[in-house]
C-alpha positions as CSV (number, residue, x, y, z in Angstrom):
1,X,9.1,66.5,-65.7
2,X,11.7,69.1,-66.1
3,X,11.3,69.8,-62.1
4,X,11.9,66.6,-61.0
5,X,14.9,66.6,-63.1
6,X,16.5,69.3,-61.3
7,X,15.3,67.5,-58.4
8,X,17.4,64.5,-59.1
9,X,20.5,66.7,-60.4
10,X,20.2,68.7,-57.5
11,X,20.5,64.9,-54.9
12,X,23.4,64.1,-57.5
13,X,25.8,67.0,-57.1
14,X,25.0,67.3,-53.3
15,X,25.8,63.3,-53.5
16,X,29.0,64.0,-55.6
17,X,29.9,66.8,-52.7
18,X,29.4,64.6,-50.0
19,X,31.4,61.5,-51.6
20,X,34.8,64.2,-51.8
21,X,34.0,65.4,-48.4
22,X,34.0,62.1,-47.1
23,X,36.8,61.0,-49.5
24,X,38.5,64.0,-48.5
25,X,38.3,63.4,-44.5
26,X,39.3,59.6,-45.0
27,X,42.3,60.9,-46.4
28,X,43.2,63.3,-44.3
29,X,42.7,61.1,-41.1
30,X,45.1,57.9,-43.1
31,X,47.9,60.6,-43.6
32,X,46.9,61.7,-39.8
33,X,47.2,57.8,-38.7
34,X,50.4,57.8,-40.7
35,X,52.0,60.7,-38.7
36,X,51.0,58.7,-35.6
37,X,52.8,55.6,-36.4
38,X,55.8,58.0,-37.4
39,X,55.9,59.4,-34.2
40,X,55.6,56.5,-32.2
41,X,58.1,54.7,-34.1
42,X,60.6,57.7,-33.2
43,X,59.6,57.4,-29.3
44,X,60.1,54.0,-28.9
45,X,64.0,54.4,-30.5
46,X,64.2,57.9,-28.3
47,X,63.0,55.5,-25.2
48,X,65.6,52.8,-26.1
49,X,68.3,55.5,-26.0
50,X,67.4,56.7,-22.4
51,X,66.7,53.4,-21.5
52,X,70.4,52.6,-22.8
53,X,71.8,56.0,-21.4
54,X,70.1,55.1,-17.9
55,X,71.9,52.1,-17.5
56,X,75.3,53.4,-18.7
57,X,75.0,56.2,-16.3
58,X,74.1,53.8,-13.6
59,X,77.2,51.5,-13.7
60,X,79.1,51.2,-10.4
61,X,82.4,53.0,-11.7
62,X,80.0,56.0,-13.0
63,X,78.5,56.4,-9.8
64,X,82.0,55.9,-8.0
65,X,83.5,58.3,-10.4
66,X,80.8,61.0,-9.8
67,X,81.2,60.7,-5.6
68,X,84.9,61.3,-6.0
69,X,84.9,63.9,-8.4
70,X,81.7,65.7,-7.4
71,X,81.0,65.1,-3.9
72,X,84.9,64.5,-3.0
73,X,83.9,61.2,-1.3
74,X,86.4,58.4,-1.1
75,X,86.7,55.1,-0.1
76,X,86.5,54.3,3.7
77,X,89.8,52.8,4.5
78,X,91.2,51.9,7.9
79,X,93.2,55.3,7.7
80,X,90.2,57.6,7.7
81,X,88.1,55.1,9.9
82,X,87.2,56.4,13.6
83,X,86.4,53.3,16.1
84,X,84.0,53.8,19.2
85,X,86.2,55.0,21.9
86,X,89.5,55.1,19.6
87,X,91.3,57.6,17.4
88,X,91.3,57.0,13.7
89,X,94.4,54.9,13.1
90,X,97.2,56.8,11.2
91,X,97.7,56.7,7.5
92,X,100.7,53.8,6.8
93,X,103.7,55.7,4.6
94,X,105.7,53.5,2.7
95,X,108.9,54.8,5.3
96,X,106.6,53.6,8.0
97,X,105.6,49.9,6.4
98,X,108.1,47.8,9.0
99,X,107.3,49.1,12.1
100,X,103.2,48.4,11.1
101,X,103.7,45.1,10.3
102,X,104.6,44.2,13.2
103,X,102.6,46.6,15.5
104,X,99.6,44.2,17.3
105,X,96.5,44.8,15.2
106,X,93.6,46.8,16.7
107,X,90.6,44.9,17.4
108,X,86.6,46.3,17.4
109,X,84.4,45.9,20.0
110,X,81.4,44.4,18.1
């Protein structure tokens, strides 16, 4: 009888090791889910930002800004335009502004 009771304490404690093990790795894997959620949580508000940030940066006066300032583009004006055939018609100065007014206008071949 004795061996049989060393038998069965021997299935307990190897039961009573398994149950923490397995208490153990359910534990460990809830606080693991828990970091999970955490992080997702904080990449969904980081993805909101850019999303945010994207559009800002994509506004038309951002984009205008950054071709004048940056690529020293500007605005196509009848000053700086050159016409098939013609010369670029000169820059009106405010000393000028009569004698343009009444100057014919230049047409463009379409």
């Amino acid at each position: 009888m004795t061996k049989f009771n060393v038998l069965l304490l021997l299935a307990v404690i190897a039961s009573a090791l398994l149950m923490v093990s397995t208490a153990y790795d359910a534990r460990r894997l809830f606080t693991d889910l828990h970091r999970a959620d955490l992080e997702a949580l904080r990449l969904q508000g980081e993805q909101k930002r850019l999303e945010a940030e994207r559009q800002l940066q994509a506004t038309n006066l951002r984009v205008e800004r950054t071709a004048r300032e940056k690529l020293r583009m500007v605005s196509a004006t009848p000053a700086v335009t050159m016409y098939e055939g013609r010369a670029a018609v000169a820059p009106v100065l405010p000393t000028a502004a009569a004698a343009v007014t009444t100057a014919p206008a230049l047409r463009v071949k379409p």
